[in-house]
Backbone as a printed PyTorch tensor [residue, N CA C, xyz], in Angstrom:
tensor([[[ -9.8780,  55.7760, 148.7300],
         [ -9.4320,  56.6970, 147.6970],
         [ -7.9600,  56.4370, 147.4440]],

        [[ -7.6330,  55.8250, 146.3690],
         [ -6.2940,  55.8820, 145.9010],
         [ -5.3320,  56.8730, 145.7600]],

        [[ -4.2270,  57.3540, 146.4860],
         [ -3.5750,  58.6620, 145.8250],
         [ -2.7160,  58.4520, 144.6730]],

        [[ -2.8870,  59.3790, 143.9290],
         [ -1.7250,  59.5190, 142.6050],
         [ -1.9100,  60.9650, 142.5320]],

        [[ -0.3190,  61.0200, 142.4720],
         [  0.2910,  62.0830, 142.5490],
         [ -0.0910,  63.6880, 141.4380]],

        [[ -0.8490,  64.2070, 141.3210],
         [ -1.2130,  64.9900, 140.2490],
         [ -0.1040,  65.7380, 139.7160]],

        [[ -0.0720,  65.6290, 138.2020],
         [  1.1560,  66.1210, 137.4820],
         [  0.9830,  67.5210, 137.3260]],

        [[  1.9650,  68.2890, 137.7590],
         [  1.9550,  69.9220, 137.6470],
         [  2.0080,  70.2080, 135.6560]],

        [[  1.3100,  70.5740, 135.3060],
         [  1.8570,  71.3790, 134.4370],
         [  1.6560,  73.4960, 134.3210]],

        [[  2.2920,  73.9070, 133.5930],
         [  2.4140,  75.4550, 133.4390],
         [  1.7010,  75.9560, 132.6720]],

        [[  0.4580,  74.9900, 132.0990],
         [ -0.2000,  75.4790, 131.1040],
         [ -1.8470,  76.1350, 131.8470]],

        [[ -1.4720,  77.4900, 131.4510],
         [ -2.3800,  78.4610, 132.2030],
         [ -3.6010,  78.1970, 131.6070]],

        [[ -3.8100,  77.1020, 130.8140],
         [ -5.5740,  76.4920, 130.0460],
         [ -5.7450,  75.1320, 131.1880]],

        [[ -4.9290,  74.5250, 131.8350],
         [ -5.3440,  73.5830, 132.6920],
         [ -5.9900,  74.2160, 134.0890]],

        [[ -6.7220,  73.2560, 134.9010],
         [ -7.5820,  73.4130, 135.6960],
         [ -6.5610,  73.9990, 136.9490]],

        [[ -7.0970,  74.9070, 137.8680],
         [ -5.6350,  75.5300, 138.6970],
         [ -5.2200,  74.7810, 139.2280]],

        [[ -4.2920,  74.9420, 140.4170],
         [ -3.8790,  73.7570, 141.2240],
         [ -5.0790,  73.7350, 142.5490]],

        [[ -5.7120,  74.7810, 142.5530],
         [ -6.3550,  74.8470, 144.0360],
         [ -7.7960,  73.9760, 143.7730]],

        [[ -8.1560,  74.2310, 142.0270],
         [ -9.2940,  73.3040, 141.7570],
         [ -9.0060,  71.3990, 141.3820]],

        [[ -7.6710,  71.0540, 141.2750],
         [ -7.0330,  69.6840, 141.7190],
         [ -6.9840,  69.6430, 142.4320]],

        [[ -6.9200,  70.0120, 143.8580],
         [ -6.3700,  69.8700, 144.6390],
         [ -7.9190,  69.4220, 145.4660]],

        [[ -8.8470,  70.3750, 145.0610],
         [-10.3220,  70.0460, 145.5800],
         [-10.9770,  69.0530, 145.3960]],

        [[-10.4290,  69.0040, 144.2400],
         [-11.0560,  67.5840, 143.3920],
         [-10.6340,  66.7710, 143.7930]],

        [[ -9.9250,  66.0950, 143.9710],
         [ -8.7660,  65.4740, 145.2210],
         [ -9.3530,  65.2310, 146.3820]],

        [[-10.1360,  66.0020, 146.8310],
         [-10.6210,  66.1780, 148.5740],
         [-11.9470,  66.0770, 148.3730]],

        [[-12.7370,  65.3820, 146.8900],
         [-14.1910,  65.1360, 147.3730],
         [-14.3620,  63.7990, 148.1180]],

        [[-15.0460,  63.3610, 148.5400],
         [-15.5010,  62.2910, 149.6030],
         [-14.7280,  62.5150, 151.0660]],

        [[-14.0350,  64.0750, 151.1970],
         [-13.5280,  64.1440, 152.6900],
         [-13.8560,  65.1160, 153.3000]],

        [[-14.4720,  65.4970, 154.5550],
         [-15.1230,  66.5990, 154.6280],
         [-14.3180,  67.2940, 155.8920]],

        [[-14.7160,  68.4460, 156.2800],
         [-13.5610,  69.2660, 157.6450],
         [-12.3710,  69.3190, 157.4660]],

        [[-11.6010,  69.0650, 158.3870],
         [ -9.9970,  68.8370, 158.4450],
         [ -9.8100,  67.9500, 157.3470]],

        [[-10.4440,  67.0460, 157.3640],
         [ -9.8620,  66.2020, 156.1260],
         [ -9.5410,  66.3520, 155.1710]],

        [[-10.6210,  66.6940, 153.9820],
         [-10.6640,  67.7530, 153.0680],
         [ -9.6820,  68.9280, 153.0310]],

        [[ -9.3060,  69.5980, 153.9500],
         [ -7.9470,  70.9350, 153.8140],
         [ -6.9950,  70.2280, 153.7720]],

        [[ -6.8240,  69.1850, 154.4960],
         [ -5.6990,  68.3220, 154.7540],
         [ -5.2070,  67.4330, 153.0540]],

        [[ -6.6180,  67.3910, 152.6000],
         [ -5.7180,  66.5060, 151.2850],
         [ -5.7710,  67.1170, 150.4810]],

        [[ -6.3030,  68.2910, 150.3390],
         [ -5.9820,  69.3390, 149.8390],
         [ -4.2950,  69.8920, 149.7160]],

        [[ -3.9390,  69.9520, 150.6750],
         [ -2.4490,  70.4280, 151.3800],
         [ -1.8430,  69.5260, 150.6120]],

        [[ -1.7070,  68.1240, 150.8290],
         [ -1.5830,  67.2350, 150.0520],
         [ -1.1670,  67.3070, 148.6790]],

        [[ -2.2090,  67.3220, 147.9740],
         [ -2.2920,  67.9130, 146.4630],
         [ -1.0150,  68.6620, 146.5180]],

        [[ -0.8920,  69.8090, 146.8800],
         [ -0.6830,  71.3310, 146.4630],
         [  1.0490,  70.4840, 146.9630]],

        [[  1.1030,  69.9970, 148.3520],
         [  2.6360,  69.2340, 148.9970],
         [  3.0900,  68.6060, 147.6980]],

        [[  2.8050,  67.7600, 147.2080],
         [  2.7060,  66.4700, 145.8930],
         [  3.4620,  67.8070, 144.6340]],

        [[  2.5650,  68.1320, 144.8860],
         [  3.2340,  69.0510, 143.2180],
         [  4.2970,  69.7880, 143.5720]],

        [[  4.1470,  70.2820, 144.6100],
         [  5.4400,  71.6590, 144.8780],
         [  6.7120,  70.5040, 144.9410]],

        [[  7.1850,  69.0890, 145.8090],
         [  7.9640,  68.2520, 145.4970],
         [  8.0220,  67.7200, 144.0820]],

        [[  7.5520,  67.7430, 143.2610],
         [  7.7660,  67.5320, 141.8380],
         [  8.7290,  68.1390, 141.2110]],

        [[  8.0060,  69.5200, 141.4090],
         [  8.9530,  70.7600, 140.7260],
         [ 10.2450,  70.8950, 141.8710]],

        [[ 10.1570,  70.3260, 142.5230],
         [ 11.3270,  70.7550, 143.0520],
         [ 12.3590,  69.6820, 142.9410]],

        [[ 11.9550,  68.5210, 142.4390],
         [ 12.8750,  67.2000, 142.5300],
         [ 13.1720,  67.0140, 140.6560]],

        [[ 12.3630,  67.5660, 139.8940],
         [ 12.7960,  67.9150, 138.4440],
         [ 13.7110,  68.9390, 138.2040]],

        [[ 14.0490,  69.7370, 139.1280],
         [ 15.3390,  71.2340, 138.5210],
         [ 16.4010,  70.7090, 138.8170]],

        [[ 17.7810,  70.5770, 138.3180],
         [ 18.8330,  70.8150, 138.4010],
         [ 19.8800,  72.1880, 138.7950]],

        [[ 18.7050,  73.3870, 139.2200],
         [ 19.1590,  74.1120, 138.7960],
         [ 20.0730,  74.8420, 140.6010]],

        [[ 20.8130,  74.3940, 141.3930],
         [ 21.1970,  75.1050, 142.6680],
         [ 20.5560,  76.1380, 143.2510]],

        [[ 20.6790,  77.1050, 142.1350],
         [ 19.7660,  78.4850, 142.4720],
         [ 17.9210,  78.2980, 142.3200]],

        [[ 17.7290,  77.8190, 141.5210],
         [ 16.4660,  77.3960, 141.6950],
         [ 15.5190,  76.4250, 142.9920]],

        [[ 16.5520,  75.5350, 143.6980],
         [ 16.4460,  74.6010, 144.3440],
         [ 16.5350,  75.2340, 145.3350]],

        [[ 17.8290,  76.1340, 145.7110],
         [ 17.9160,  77.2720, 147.0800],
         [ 16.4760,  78.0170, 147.0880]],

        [[ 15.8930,  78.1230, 145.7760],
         [ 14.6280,  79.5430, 146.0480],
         [ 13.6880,  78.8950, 146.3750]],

        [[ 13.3150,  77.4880, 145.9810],
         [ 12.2380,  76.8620, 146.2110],
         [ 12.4740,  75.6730, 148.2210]],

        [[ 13.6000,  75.4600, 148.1270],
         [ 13.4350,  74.8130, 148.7310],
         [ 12.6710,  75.0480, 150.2080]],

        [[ 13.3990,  76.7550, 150.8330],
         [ 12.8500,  76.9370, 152.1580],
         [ 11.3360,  76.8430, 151.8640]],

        [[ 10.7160,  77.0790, 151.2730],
         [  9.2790,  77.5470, 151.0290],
         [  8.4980,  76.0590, 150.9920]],

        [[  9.4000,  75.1010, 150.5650],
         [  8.7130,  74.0520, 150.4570],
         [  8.9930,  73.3810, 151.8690]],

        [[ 10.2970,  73.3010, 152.3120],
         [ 10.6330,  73.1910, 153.7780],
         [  9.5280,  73.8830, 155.2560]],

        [[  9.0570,  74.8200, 154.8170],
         [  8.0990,  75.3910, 155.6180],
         [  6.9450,  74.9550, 155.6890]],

        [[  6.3850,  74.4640, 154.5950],
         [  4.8820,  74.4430, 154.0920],
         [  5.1840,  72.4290, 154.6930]],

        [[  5.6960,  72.1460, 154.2670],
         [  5.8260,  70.0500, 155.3490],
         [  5.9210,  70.8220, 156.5180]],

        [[  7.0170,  71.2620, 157.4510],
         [  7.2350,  71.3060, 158.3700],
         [  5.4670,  71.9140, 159.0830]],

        [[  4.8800,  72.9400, 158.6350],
         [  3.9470,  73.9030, 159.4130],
         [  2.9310,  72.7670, 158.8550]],

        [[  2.2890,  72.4240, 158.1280],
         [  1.5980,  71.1800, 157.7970],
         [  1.4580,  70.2590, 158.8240]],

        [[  2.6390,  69.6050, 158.6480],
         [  2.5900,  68.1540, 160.4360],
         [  2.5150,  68.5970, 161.2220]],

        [[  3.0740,  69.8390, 161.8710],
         [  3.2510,  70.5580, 162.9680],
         [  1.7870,  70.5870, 163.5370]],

        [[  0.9350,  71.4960, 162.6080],
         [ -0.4650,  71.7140, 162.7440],
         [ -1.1770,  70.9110, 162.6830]],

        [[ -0.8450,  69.3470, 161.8840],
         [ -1.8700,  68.6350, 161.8870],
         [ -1.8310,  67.9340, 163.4510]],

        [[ -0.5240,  67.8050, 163.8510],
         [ -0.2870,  66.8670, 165.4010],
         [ -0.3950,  67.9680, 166.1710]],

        [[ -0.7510,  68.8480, 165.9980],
         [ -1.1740,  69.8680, 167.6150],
         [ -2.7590,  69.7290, 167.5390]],

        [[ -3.7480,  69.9620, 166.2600],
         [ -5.0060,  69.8320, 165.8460],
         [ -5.9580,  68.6420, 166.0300]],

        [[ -5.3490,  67.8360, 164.9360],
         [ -6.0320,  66.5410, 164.7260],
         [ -5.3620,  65.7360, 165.7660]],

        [[ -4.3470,  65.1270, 165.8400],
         [ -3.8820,  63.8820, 166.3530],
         [ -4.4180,  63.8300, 167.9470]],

        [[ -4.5020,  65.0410, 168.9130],
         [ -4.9330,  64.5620, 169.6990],
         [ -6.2960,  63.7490, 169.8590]],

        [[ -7.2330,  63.6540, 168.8700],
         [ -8.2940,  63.5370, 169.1460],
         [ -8.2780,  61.6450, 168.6150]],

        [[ -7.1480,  62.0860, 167.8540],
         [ -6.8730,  60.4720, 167.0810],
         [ -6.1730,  59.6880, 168.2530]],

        [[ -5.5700,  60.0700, 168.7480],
         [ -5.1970,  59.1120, 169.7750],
         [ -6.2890,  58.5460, 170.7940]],

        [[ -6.8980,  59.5260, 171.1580],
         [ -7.7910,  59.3230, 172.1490],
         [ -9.0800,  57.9840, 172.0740]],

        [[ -9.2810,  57.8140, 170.6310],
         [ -9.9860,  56.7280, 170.0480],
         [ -9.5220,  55.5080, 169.6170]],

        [[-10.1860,  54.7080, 170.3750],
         [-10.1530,  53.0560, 169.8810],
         [ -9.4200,  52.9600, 168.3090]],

        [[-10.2160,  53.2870, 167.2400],
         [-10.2130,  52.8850, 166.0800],
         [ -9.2880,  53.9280, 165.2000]],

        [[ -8.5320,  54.2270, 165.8730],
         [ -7.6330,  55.5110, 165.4190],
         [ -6.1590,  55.7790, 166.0860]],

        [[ -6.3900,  55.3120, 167.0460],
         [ -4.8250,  55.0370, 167.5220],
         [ -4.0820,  54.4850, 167.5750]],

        [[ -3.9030,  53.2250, 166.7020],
         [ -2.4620,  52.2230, 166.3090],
         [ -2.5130,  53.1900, 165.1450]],

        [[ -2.8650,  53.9830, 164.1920],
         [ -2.5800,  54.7630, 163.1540],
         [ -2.0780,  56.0680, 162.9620]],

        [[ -2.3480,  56.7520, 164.5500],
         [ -2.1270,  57.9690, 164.9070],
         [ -0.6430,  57.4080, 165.1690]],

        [[ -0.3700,  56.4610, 166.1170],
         [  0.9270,  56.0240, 167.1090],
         [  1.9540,  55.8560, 165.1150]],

        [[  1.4170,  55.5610, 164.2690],
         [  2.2500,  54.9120, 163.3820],
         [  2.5540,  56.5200, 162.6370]],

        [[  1.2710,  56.9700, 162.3760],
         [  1.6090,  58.5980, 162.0070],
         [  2.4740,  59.2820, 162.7200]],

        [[  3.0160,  59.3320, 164.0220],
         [  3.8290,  59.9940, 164.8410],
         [  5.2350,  59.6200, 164.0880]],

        [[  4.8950,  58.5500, 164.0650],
         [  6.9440,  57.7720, 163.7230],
         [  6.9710,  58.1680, 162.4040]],

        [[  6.3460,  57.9700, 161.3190],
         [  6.3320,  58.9890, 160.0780],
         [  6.7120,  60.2230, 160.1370]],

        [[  6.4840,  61.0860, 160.6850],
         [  6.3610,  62.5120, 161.0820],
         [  7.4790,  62.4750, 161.4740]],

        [[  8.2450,  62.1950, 162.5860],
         [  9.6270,  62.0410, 162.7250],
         [ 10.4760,  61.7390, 161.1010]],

        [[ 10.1150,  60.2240, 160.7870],
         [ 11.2610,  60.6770, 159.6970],
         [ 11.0400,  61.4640, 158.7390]],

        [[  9.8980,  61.7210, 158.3090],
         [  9.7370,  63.2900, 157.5700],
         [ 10.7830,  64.0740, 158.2370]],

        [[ 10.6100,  64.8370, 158.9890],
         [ 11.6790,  65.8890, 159.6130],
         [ 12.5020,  65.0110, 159.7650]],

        [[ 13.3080,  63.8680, 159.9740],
         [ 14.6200,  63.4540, 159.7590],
         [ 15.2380,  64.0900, 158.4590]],

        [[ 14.5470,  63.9900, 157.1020],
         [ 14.9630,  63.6860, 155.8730],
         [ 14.8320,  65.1910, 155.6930]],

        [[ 13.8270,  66.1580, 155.8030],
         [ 14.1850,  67.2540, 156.0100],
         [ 15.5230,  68.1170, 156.1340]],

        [[ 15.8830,  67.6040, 158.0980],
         [ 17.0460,  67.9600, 157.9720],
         [ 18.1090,  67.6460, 157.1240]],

        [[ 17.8460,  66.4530, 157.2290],
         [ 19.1210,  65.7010, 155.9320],
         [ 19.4680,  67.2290, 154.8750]],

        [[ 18.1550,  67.1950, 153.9700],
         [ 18.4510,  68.1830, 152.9290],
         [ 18.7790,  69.2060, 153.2880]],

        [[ 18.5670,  70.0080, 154.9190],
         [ 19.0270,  71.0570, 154.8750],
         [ 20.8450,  70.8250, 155.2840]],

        [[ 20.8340,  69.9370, 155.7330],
         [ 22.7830,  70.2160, 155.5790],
         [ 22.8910,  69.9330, 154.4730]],

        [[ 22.1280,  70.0630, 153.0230],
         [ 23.6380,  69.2980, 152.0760],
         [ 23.3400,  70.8890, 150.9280]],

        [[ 24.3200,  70.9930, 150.5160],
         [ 24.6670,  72.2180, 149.8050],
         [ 23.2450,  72.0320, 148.6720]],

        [[ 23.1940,  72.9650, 148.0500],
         [ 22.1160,  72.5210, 146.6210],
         [ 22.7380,  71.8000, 145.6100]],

        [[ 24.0280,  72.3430, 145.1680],
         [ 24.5740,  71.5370, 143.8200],
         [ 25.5450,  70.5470, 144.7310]],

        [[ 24.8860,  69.8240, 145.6270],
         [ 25.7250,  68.3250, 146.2200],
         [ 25.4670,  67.4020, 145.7110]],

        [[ 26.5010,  66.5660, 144.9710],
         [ 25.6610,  65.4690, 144.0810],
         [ 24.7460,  64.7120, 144.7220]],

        [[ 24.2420,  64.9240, 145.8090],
         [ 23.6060,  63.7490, 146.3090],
         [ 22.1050,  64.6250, 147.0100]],

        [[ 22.3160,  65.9490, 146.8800],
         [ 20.5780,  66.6000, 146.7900],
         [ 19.8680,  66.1860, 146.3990]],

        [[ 19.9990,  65.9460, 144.7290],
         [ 18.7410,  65.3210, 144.2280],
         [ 18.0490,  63.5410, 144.8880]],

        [[ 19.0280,  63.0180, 145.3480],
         [ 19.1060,  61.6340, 145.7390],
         [ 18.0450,  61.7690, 147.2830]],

        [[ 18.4580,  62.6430, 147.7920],
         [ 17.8970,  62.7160, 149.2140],
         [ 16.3270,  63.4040, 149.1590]],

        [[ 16.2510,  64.3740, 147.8330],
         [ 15.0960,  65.2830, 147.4010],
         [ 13.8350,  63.5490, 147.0050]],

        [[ 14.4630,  63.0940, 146.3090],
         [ 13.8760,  61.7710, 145.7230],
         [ 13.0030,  61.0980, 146.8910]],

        [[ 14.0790,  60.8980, 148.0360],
         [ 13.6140,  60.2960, 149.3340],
         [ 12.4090,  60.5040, 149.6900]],

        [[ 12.6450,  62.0370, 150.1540],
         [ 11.8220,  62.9010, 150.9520],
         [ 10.7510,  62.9620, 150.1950]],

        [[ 10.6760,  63.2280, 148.9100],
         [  9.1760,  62.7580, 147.9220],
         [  8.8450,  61.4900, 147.9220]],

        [[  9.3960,  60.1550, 148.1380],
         [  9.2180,  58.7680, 148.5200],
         [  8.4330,  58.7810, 149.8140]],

        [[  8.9770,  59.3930, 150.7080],
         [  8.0490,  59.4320, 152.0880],
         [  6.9870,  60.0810, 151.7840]],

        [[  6.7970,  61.2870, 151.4800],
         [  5.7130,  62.3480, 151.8580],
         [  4.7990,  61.6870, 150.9290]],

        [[  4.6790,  60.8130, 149.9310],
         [  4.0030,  60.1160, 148.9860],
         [  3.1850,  59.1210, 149.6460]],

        [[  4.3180,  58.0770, 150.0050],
         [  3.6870,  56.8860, 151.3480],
         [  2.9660,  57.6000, 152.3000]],

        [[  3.3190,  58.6060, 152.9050],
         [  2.3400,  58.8170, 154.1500],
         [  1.2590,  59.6740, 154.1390]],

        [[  0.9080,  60.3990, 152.7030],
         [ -0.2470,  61.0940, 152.0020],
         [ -1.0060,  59.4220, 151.9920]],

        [[ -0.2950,  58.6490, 151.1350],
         [ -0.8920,  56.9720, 150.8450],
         [ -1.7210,  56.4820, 152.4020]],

        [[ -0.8410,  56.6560, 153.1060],
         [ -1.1230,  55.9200, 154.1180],
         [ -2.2170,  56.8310, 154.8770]],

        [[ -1.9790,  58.0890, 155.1130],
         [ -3.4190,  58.9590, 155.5760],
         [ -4.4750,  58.6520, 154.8570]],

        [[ -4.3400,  59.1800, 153.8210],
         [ -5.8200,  59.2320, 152.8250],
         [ -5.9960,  58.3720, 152.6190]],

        [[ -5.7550,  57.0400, 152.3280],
         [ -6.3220,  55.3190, 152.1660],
         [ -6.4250,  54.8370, 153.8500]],

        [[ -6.1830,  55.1860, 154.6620],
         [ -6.5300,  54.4020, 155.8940],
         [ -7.1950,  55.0870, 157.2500]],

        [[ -6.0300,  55.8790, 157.2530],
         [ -6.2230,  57.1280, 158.6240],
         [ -7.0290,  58.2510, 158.3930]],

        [[ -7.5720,  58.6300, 157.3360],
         [ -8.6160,  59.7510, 157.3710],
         [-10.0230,  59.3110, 157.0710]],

        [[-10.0310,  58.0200, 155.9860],
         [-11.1220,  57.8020, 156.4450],
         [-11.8410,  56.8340, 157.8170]],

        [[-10.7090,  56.5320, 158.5230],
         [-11.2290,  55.7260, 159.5590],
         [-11.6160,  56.7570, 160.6750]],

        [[-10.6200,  57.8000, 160.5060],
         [-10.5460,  59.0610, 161.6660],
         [-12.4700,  59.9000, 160.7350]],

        [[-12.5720,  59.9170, 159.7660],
         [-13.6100,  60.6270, 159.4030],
         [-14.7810,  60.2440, 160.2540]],

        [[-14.9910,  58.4910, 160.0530],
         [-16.2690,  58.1850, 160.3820],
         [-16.1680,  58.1820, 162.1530]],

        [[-14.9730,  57.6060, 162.7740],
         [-15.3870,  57.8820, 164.1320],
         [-15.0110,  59.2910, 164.8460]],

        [[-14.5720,  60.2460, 164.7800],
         [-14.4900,  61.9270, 164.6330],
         [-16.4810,  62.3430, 164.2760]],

        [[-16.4970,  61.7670, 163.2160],
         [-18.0690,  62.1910, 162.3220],
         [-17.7630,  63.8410, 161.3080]],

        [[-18.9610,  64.2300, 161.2320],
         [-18.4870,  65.0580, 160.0370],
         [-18.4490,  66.6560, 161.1900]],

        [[-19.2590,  66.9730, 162.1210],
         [-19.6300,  67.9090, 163.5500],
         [-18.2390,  68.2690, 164.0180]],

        [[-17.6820,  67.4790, 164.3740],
         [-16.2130,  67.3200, 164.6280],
         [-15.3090,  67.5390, 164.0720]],

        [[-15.4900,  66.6130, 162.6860],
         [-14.0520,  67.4660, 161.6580],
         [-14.2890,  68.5090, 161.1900]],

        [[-15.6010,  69.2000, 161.2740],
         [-15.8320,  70.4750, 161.4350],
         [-15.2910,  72.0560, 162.1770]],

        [[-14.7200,  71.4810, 163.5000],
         [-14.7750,  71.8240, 164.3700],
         [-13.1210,  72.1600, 164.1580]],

        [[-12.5600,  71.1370, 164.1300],
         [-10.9620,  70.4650, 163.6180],
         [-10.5250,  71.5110, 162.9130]],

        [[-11.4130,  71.6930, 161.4280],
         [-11.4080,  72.3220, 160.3140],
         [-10.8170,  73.7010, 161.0580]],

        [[-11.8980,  73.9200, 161.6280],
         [-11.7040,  75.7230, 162.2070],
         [-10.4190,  76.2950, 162.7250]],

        [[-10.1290,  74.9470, 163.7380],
         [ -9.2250,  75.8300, 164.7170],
         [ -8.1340,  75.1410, 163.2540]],

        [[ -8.0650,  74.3730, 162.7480],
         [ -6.4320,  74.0120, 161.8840],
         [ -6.3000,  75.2740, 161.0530]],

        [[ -7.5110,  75.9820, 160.3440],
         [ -7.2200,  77.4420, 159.3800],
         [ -7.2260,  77.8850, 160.3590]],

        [[ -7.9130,  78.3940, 161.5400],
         [ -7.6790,  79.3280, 162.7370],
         [ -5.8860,  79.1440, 162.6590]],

        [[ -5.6690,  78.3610, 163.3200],
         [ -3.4290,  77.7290, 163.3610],
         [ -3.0070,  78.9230, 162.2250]],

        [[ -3.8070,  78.1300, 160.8720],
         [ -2.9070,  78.8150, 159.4270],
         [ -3.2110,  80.2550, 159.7790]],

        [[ -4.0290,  80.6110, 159.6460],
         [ -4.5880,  82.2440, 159.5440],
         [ -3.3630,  82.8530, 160.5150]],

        [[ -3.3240,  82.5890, 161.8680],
         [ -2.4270,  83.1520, 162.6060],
         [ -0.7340,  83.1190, 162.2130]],

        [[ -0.4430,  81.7280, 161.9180],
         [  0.8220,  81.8690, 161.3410],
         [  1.0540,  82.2360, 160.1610]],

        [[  0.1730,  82.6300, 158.8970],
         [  0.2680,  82.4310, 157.9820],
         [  1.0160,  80.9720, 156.9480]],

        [[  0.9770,  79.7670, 157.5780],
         [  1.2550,  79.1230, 156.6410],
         [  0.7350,  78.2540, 155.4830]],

        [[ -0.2660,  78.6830, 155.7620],
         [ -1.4420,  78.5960, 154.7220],
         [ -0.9440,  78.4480, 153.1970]],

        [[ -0.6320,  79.7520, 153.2960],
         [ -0.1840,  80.8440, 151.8810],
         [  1.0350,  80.3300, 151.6620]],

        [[  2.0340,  79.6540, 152.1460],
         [  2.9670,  78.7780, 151.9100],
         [  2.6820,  77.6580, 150.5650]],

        [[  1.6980,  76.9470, 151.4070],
         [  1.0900,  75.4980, 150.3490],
         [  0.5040,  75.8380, 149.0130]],

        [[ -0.2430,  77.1030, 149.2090],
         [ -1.4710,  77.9710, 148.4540],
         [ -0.5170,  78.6170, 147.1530]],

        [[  0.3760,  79.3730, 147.7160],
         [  0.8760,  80.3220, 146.8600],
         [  2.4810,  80.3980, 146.7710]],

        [[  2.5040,  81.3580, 145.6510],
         [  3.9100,  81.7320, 145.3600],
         [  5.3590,  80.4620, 145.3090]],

        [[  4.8630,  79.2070, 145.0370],
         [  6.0540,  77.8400, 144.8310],
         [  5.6910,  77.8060, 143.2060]],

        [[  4.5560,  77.2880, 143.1420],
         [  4.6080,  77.0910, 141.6570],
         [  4.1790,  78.5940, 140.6010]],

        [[  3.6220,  79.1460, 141.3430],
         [  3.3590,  80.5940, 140.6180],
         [  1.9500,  80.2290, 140.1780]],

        [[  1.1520,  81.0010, 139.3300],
         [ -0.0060,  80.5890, 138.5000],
         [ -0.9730,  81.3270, 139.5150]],

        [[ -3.1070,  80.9940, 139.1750],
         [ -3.4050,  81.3000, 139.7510],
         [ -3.7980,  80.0260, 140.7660]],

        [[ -5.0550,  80.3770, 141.7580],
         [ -4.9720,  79.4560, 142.8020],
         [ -6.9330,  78.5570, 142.4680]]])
């Protein structure tokens, strides 16, 4: 499955974001499926946030989008990854997903030291949508479906539960889901 990035628009006659985002996640089933789902919904909320100029706009959006990556990897490497390591055919990809995940939260922090109207926000915002792009690329074209078939579908079933079980308890669910771009879901 190729990723491309789905273009947000505000027009309340287009399909929601939660039904792109599904559409997006057919041929992946369990964890997988929520996961590129998350995806989707990650993809657009960095859009809108790497198109404003606006400081105050960028301050309102940013923690929210800062939360929703951060609780995302967090949950996916407490959930999924152990099980990816543990397998033959899944662990030079898991080991490569780890070092990703690091510089994700490298670039993270980056943006959180730099003021909003720093000329060089948008430059670092750019980045951090450069990565989270590649490594959506690199999950969903390599690592989910290789993790799908040896996991099986029983399993990412299983995955599925306790990763919304994670969200449900922390609420960060409703992070990815709601209230960044507004609209319905």
């Amino acid at each position: 499955m190729d990723y491309r990035i789905p273009e947000f628009s505000g027009d309340r006659h287009q399909v929601s974001r939660r039904a792109r985002a599904k559409q997006h996640a057919r041929g992946f089933e369990g964890i997988f499926e929520t996961l590129v789902e998350e995806h989707t919904e990650a993809a657009m909320m960095l859009d809108v946030l790497c198109r404003t100029t606006d400081a105050k706009q960028r301050a309102a959006l940013w923690p929210k989008l800062r939360r929703a990556l951060l609780s995302h990897d967090q949950d996916e490497v407490r959930i999924l990854c152990p099980d990816l390591h543990e397998l033959v055919e899944t662990r030079r990809l898991a080991q490569r997903h780890d070092v990703e995940a690091r510089d994700l939260e490298s670039m993270i922090r980056r943006l959180d030291g730099r003021a909003f109207d720093h000329p060089e926000w948008l430059a670092s915002a750019l980045t951090l949508r450069q990565l989270v792009v590649r490594h959506i690329r690199e999950e969903e074209n390599e690592l989910f479906p290789t993790a799908q078939r040896a996991l099986g579908a029983a399993r990412a079933a299983e995955l599925k539960e306790a990763y919304c079980r994670t969200k449900a308890k922390g609420g960060s669910r409703s992070t990815l889901a709601s209230g960044l771009l507004g609209g319905t879901q």
